[in-house]
C-alpha positions in Angstrom: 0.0 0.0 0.0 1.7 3.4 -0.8 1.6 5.7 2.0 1.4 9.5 3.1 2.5 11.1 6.2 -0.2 12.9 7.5 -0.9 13.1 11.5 -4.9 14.4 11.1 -8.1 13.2 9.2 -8.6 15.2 6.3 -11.7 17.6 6.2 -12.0 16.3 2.3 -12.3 12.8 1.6 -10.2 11.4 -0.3 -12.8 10.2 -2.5 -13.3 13.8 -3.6 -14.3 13.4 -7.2 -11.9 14.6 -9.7 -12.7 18.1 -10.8 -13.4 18.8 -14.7 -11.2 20.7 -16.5 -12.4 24.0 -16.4 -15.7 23.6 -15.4 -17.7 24.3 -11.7 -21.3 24.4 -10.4 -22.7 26.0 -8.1 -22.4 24.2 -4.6 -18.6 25.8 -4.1 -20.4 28.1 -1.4 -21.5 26.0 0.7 -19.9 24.6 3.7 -21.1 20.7 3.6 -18.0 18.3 2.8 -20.5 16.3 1.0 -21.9 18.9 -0.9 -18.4 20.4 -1.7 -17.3 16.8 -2.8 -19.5 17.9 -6.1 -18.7 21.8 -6.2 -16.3 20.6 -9.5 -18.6 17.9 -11.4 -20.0 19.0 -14.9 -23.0 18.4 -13.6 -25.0 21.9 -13.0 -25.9 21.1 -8.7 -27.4 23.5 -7.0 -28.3 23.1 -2.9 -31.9 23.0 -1.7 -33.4 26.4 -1.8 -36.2 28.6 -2.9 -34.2 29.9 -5.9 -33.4 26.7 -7.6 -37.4 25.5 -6.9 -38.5 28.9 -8.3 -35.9 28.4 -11.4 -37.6 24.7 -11.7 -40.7 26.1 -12.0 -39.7 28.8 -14.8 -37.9 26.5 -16.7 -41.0 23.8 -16.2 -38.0 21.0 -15.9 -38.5 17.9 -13.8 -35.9 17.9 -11.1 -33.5 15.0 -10.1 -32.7 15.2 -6.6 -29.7 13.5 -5.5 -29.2 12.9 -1.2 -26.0 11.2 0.5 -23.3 12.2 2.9 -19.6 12.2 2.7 -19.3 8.8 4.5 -21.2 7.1 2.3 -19.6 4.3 0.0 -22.1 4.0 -2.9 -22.5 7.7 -3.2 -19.0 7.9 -3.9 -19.3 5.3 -6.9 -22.4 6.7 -8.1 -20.1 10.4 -8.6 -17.3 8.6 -9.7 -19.3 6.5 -12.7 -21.8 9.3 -13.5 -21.7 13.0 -11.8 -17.7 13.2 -13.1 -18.7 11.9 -16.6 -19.2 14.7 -19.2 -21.4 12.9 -21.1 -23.9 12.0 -18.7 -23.8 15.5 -17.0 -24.6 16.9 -20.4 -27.8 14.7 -19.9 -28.8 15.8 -16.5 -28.3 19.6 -17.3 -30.0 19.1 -20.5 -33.2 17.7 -18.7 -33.4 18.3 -15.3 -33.4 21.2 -12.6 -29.8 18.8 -10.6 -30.5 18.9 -6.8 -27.8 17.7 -4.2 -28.7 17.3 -0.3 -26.6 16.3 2.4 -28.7 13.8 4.4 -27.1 14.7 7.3 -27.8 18.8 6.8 -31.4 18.1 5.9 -32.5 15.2 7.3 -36.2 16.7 6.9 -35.8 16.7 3.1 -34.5 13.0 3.3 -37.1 12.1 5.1 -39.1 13.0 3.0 -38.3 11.6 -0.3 -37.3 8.2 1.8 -40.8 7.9 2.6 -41.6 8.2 -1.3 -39.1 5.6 -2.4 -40.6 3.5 0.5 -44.0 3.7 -0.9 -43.1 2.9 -4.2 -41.8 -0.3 -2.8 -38.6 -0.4 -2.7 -36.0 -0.6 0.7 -33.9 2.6 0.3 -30.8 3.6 1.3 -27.9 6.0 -0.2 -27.0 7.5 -2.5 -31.1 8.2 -2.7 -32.2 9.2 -6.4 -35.9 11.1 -6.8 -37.6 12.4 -9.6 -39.6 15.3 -8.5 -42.2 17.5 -10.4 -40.8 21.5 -10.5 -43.0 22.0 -7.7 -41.1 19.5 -5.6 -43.3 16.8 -5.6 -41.8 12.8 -6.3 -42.9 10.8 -8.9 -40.3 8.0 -9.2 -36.7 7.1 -7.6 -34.5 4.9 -6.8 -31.0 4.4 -4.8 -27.5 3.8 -6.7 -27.7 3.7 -10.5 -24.8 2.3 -12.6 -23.4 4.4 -15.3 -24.1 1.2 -17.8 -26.9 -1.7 -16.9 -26.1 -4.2 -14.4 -26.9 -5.4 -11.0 -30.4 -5.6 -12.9 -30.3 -2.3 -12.9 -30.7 0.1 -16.0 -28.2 2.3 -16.9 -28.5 5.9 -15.1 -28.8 7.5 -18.7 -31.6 5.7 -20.0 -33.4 6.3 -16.4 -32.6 10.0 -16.6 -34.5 9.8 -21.1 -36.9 7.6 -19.8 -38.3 9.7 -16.8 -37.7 13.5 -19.2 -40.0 11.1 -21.5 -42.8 10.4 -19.2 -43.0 14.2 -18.2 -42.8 15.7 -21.3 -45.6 13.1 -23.2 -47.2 11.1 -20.7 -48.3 13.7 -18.0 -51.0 11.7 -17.1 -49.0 8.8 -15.8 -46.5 11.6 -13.8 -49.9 13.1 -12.1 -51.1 9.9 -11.5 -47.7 8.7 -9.2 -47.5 12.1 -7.9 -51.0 12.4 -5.9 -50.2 8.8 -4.6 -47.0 9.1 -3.5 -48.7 13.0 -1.8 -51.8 11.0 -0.2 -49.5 8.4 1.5 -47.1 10.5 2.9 -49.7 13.4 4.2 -51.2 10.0 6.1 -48.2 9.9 7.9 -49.3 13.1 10.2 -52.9 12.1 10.9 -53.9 10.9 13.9 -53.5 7.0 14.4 -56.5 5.9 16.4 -56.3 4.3 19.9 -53.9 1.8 21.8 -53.0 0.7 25.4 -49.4 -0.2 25.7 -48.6 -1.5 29.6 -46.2 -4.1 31.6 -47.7 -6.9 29.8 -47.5 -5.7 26.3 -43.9 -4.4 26.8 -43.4 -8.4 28.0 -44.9 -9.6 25.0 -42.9 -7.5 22.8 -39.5 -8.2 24.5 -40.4 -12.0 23.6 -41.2 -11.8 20.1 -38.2 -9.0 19.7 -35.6 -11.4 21.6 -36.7 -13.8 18.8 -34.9 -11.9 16.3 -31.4 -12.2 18.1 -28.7 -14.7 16.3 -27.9 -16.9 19.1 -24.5 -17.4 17.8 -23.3 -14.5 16.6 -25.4 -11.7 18.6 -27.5 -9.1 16.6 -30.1 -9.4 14.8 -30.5 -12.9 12.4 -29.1 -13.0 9.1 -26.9 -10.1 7.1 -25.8 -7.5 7.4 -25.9 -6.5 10.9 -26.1 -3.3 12.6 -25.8 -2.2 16.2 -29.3 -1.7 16.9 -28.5 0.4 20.0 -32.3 0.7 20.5 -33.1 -2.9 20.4 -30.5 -3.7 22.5 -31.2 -1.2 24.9 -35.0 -2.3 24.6 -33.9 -5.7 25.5 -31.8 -5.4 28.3 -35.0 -3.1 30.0 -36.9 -6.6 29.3 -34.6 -7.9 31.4 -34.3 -5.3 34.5 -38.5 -5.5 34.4 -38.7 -9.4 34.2 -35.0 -10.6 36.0 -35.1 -13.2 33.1 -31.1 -13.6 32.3 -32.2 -14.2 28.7 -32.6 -11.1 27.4 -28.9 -9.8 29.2 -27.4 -13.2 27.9 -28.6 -12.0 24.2 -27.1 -8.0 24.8 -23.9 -9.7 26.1 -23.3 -12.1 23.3 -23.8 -8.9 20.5 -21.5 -7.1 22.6 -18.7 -9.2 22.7 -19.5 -10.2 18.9 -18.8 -6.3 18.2 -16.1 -5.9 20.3 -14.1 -8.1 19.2 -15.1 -8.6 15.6 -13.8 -6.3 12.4 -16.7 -4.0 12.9 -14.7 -2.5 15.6 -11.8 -0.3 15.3 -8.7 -2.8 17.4 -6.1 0.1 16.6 -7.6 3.4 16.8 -11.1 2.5 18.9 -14.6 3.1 17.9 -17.0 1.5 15.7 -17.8 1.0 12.3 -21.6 1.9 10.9 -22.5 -1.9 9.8 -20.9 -5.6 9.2 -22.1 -6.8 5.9 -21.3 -10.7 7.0 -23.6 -12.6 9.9 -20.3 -12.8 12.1 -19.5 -9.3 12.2 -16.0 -9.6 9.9 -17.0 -7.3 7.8 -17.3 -3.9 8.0 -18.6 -1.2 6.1 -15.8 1.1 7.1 -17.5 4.5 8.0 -17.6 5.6 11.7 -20.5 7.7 12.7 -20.7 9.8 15.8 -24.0 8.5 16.5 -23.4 4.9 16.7 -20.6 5.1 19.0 -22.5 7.5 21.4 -25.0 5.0 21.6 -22.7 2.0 21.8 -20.6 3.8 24.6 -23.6 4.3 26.3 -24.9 0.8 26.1 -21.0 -0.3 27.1 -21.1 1.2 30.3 -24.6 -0.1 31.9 -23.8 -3.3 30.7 -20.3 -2.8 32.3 -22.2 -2.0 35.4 -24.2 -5.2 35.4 -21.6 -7.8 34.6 -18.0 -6.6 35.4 -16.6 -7.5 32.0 -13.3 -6.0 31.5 -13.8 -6.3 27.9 -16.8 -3.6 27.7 -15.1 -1.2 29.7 -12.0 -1.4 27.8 -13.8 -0.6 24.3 -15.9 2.6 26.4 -12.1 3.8 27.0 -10.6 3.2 23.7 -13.8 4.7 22.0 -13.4 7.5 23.9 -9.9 8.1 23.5 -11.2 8.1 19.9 -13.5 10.8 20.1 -10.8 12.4 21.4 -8.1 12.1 19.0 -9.7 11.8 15.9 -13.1 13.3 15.8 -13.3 16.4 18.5 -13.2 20.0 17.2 -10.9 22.7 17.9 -14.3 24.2 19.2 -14.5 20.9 21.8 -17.9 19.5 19.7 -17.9 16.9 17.8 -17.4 16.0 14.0 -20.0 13.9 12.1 -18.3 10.9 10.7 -15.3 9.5 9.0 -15.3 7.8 5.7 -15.2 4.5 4.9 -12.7 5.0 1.4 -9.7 6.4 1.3 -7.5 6.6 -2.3 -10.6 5.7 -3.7 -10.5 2.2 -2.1 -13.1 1.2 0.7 -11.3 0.1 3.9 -7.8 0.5 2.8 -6.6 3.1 5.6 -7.7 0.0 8.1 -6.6 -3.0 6.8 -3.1 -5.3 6.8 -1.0 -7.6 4.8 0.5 -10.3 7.1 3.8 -9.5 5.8 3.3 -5.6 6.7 2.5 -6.7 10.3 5.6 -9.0 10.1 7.9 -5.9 9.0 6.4 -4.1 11.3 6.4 -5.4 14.5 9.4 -8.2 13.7 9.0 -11.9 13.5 8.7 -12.7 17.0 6.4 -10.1 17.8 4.7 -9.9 14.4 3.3 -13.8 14.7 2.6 -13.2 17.8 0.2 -10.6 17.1 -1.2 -12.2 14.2 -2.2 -15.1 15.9 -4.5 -12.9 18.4 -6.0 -11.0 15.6 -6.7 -13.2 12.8 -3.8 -12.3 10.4 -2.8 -14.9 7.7 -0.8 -14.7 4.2 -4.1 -15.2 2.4 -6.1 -12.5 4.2 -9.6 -12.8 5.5 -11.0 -9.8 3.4 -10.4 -10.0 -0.5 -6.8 -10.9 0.1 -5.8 -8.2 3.2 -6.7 -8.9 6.8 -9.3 -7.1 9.0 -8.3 -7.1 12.9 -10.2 -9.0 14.5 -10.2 -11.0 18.0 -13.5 -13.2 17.2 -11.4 -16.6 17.4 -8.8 -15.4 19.4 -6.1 -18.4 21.5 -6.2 -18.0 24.9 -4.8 -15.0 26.7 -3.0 -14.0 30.0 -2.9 -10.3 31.7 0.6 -10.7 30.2 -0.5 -11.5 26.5 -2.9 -8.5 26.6 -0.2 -6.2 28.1 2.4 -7.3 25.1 -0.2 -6.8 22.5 -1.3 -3.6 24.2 2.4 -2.1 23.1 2.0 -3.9 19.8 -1.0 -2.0 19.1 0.2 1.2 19.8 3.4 0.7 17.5 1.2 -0.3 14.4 -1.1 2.6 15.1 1.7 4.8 14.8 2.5 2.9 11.6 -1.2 3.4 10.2 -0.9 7.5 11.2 1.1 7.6 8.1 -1.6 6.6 5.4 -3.4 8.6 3.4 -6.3 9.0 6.0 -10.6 8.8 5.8 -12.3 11.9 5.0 -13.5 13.6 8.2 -16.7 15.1 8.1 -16.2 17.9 10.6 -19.8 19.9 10.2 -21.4 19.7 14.1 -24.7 18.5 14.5 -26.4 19.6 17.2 -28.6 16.0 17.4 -25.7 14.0 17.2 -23.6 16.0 19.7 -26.6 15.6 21.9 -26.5 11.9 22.0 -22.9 11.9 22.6 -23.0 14.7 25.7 -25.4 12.5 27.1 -23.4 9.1 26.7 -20.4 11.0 27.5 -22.0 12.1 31.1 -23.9 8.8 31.7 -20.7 6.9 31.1 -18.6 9.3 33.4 -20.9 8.7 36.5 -20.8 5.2 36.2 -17.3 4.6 35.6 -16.2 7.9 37.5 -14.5 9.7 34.9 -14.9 13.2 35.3 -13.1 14.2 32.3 -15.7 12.6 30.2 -18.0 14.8 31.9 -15.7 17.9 31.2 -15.8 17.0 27.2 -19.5 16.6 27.1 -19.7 19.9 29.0 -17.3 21.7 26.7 -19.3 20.5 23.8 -22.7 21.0 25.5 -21.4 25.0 26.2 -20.2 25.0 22.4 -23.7 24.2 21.0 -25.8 25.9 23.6 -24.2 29.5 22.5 -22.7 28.7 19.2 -25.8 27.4 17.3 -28.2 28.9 19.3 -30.1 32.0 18.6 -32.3 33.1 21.9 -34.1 30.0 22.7 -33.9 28.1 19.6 -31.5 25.8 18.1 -29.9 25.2 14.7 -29.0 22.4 12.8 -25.7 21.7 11.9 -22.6 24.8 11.9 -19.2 24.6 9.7 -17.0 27.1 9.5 -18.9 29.6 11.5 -21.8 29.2 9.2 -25.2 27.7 11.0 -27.4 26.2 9.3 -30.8 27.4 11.0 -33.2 26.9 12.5 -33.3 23.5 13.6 -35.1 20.5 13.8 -37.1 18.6 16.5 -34.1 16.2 17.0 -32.0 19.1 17.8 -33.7 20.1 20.9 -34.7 16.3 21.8 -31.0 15.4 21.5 -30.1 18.1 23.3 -32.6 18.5 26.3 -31.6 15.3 26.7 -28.1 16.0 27.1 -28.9 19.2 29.4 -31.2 16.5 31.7 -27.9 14.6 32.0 -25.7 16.7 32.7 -27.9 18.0 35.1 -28.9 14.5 37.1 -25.0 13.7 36.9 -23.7 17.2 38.3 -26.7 18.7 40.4 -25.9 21.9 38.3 -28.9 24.3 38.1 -28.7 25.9 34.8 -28.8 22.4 32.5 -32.7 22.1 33.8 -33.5 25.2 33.0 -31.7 25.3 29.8 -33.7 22.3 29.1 -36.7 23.7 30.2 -36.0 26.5 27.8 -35.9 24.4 24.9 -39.0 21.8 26.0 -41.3 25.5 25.7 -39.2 26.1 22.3 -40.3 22.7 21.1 -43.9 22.8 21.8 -44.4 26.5 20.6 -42.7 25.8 17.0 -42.5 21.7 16.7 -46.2 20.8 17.8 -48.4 18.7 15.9 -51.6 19.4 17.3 -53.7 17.3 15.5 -51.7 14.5 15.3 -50.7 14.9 18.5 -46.7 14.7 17.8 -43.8 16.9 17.0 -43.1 17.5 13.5 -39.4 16.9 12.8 -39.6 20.7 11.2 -40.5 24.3 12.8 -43.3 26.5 11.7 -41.4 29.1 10.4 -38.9 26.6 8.7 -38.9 27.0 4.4 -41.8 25.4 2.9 -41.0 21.8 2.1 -44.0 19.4 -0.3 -45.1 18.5 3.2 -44.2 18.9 7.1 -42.3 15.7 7.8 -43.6 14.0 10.9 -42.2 10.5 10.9 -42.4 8.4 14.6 -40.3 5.5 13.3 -36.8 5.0 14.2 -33.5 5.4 12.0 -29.8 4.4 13.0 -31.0 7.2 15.7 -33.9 7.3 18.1 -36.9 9.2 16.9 -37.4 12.7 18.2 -40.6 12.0 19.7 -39.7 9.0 21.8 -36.6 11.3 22.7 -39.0 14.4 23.7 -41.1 11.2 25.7 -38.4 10.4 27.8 -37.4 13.9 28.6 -41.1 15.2 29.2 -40.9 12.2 32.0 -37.7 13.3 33.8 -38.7 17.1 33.4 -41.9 16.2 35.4 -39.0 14.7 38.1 -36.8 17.3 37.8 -38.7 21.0 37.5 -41.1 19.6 40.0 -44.4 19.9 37.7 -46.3 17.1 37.0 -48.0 18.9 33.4 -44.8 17.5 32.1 -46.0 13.7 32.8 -49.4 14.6 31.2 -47.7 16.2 28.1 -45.7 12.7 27.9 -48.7 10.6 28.6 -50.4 11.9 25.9 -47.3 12.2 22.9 -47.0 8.3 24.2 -51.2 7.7 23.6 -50.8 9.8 20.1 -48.4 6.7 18.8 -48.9 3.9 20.5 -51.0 3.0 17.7 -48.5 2.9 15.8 -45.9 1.3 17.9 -48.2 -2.0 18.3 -48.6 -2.2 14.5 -44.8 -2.1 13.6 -42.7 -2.8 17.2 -39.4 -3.0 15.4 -39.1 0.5 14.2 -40.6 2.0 17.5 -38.0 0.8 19.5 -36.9 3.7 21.1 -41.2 4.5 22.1 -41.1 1.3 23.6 -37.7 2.0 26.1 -39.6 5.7 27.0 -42.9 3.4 28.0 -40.7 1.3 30.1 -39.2 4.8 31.5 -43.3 6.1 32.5 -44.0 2.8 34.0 -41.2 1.4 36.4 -38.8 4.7 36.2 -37.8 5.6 39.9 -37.3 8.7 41.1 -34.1 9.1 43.7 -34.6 12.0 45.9 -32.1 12.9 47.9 -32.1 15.7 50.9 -29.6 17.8 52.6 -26.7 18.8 52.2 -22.8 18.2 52.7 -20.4 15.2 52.5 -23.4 12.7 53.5 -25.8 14.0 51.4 -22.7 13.9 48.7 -22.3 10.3 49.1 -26.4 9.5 48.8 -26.0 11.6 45.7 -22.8 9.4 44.6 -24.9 6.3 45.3 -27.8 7.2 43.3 -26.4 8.5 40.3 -24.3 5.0 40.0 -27.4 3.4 39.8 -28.0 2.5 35.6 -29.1 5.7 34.0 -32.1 3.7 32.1 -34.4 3.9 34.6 -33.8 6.2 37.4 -34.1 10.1 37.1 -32.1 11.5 40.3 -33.4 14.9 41.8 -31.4 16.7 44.8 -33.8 18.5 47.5 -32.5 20.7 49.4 -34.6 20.5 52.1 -38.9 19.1 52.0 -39.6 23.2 50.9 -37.7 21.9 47.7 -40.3 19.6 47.0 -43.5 20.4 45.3 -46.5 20.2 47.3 -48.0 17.1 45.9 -44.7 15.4 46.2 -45.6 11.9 47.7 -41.5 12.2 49.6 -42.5 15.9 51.0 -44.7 14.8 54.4 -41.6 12.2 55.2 -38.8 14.5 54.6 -40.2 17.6 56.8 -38.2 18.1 60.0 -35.3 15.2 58.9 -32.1 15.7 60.9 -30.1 14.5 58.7 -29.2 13.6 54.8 -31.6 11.0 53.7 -32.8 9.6 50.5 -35.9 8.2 49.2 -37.0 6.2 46.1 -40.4 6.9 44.6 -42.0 4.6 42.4 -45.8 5.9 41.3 -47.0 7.3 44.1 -45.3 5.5 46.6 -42.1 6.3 48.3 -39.6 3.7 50.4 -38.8 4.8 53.8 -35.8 6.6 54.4 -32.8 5.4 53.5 -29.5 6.9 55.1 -26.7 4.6 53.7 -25.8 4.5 50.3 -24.9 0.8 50.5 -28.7 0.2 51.0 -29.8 2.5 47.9 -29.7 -0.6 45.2 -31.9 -2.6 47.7 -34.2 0.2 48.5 -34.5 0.5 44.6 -35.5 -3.1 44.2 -37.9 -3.4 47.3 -39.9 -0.8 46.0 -40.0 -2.8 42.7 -41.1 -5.4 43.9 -43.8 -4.2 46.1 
């Protein structure tokens, strides 16, 4: 492999497609690396925007719209065989109104136009590629087209005549896809009807869901597999409500399936998006900040639970990670890291055995191919991906050799040409990791994760902020505003946890702030929901208002789980009704398709067995109560610090017990029922767990 010394992730991939001699468009304005990964293609792109909708309309030109993100493999082929081609640019510009979206950017316009392609049957996925009418509206799409037909595919050029044909002399047929593909997806805001979701339909789901976990493997049957943070998290509730070890025993095996297998990072830490092989081998190489907040997250409470060394050693190395490789000079966080790099997928991660024999010696280079899987003939089209899936056995003195073995061939893979970073900040994704990042750092007392998530939690909160609303994503000073719903779900969810882990006034009201901001500009008040878009936000075909889950949680069972700890936390119970009734509003939905209302389901376990922690007083005793509770798993506990009974709203079912206490106590509250006092922190779990099971 040819190398090139170079000690930071580029900010342009190095998939960046050749530029045309001569020529430009016009995304070289714009501050998306995906986006500016096209500023130099023939083809005519223009961003989303009211001009280039207007210009549609003049010229009364169908438009292509074309959405992906700098990560994403297939979008680089797809500008590779097509966008940097002359000849089939000359097609596009000739017929269409060319539209490019960063998914990431506008995830309201992708979900949009997912929703389309869904409808017209097919699964989706990126690059995404819609015909619109000039008024916005879809008509037909697709994902990846090849330049020539294969893959049972037609070529993209015959596509592009085809659809220009259907517009211009068969209108008919257009308007006829058009007001179907409109009809289903205005559906999606209506209400739902009625359902009842309780304790024994959460049960029931756990045991069909738990069905769907490979045995062997971990993860969800079949390939590829994804870590399904949500599921996993769902499941692992199944087994705090029911004690039944079956549904830990099917989080623990995915776990140590993804820690050890290629789909995680053995040199530089964190994880990739997907494994496109059952055993998790394989990964698709991009890292997204999303997926490892929610995997560090997950790592730590089941660290908690079982003592395994090997959880808490991926939460550190993931972190150091974040660190290194994906924090900004601002202390956020960057969106991803591709999965090419000299046009080739993978190749900045993975080995020749006689590389790692050069490298590291003889002695020390077998040595450290035995433990990870490298052989002469490779087990990834002829190169090896690290992996410790069938590893010999190890002692504490084998892990500290290949510790310093590591480390030497990760100084070695600093000098390849490196990933494109992706270094836009979005304030959703930053959310989820400010939260992981302070949830982790109570339960494995590390408070200089909790300094990063505040750093980046003070970076958002005034940086891509204007009064009490949010933006989007910010680049180079430049904010993309306003925001979405999963902005300020991601990110009151972040303030709640930073304030349950540090007692630290202004996160709740910061959070309060934004819960007001969300249901002035966000409601959906017939449908009972948040749309994903504000009021004021430019007009899109329709107001997206999806509830189902992507490789993030949905913004509504975000919001549902915050409403529920705001009602703890501020002391004002309208807070439970506003999340009683967002859950009633899709709960319909949830019982028709569980699987993609996963993260619903974990904020229904929250409403129903969630205990609330009070603790009183003040000073070291009060301290160590507060220690105590906050070490209990972050899943279903919301931790409030009381002053004194005043502190307490009047209805508070702790307030009559607490008046007059001498000394530091604490209390756990389940419903409306509260344990009796509890002075030592030893007894907290047990108090916890009596009250449970009362």
């Amino acid at each position: 492999m040819s190398t090139q010394p170079s000690t930071q992730p580029s900010t342009q991939p190095s998939t960046q497609p050749h530029p045309a001699a001569g020529r430009g468009n016009r995304l070289a304005e714009e501050t998306s690396p995906y986006l500016l990964q096209h500023k130099d293609n023939p083809v005519d792109w223009r961003a989303w925007g009211p001009e280039v909708l207007a210009e549609a309309k003049r010229s009364n030109k169908p438009i292509l719209l074309s959405v992906g993100y700098a990560a994403c493999h297939w979008c680089h082929v797809m500008a590779h065989e097509s966008f940097e081609d002359e000849a089939t640019a000359r097609v596009m510009n000739e017929l269409f109104v060319n539209i490019k979206v960063d998914r990431e950017e506008r995830p309201d316009i992708d979900q949009i136009y997912m929703a389309a392609l869904h409808h017209l049957g097919e699964h989706g996925g990126w690059p995404l590629t819609m015909f619109l009418t000039p008024d916005g509206e879809p008509i037909w799409g697709g994902t990846y087209f090849p330049k020539t037909t294969r893959y049972g595919k037609p070529a993209f050029v015959d596509v592009l005549r085809e659809i220009a044909r259907l517009f211009r002399d068969e209108p008919a047929k257009i308007e006829r896809n058009r007001a179907a593909l409109m009809e289903r997806l205005a559906t999606a805001a209506r209400p739902a009807g009625t359902a009842t979701i309780g304790t024994a339909e959460l049960d029931n789901a756990a045991r069909q869901l738990g069905g769907l976990i490979d045995p062997v493997n971990g993860g969800t049957r079949g390939a590829p597999k994804f870590p399904q943070a949500a599921l996993f998290e769902f499941l692992w509730r199944a087994g705090l409500r029911t004690g039944e070890n079956r549904y830990f025993a099917a989080v623990e095996i995915t776990l140590d399936h993804i820690c050890e297998g290629g789909i995680y990072d053995h040199l530089g830490g964190g994880f990739a998006r997907y494994a496109v092989d059952e055993h998790w081998l394989v990964p698709h190489f991009e890292k997204m900040l999303y997926d490892n907040a929610q995997l560090l997250e997950l790592l730590a409470i089941a660290y908690q639970r079982t003592g395994k060394d090997l959880y808490r050693r991926r939460a550190y190395e993931t972190v150091a990670w974040l660190t290194r490789e994906m924090t900004t000079e601002e202390g956020a966080f960057s969106a991803s890291l591709d999965a090419d790099s000299e046009g080739e997928e993978g190749k900045f991660y993975v080995w020749s055995y006689e590389e790692v024999i050069r490298q590291l010696g003889i002695e020390d280079g077998e040595f450290f191919a035995r433990h990870y899987d490298v052989t002469p003939a490779g087990n990834f089209e002829g190169h090896n991906i690290l992996n410790r899936l069938k590893p010999p056995p190890r002692t504490d003195a084998d892990e500290a050799r290949l510790t310093g073995l590591r480390d030497k061939l990760l100084s070695v893979r600093a000098a390849r040409v490196r990933p494109g970073l992706d270094d836009k900040v979005l304030a959703d994704w930053n959310g989820l990791m400010i939260a992981a990042l302070a949830n982790a750092a109570t339960i494995l007392d590390e408070p200089a994760w909790l300094g990063m998530a505040r750093r980046a939690f003070d970076f958002v909160a005034s940086a891509m902020s204007r009064g009490d609303r949010l933006g989007h994503s910010w680049r180079q000073s430049k904010l993309k505003f306003p925001g979405l719903a999963s902005d300020f779900a991601a990110m009151i969810r972040a303030a709640l946890a930073l304030h349950e882990a540090t007692g630290t006034r202004s996160y709740l009201d910061r959070a309060l702030e934004w819960q007001q901001a969300l249901d002035r500009d966000y409601a959906n008040r017939e449908g009972g929901t948040y749309y994903l878009t504000a009021a004021d936000a430019e007009g899109l075909v329709i107001r997206p208002a999806a509830t189902t889950d992507e490789a993030t949680p949905n913004h509504n069972a975000v919001a549902a789980q915050n409403l529920i700890r705001l009602a703890v936390l501020a002391g004002d119970d309208s807070w439970h009704d506003k999340a009683d009734a967002l859950i009633a509003a899709i709960a319909p939905r949830v019982t028709e398709n569980l699987y993609m209302h996963m993260a619903m389901l974990n904020a229904i376990d929250l409403r129903l067995r969630g205990a609330e922690i009070v603790v009183t007083g003040e000073g070291a005793a009060a301290d160590a109560l507060l220690a105590a509770a906050r070490r209990q798993p972050p899943l279903d506990r919301v931790v409030l610090h009381a002053s004194s009974a005043a502190a307490l709203p009047a209805s508070h079912p702790a307030r009559a017990k607490l008046a007059g206490a001498p000394e530091p106590q604490a209390f756990v509250c389940i419903g409306e029922a509260c344990s009796l006092p509890v002075t030592d922190p030893a007894s907290l779990g047990a108090a916890i767990e009596a009250m449970r099971g009362s």
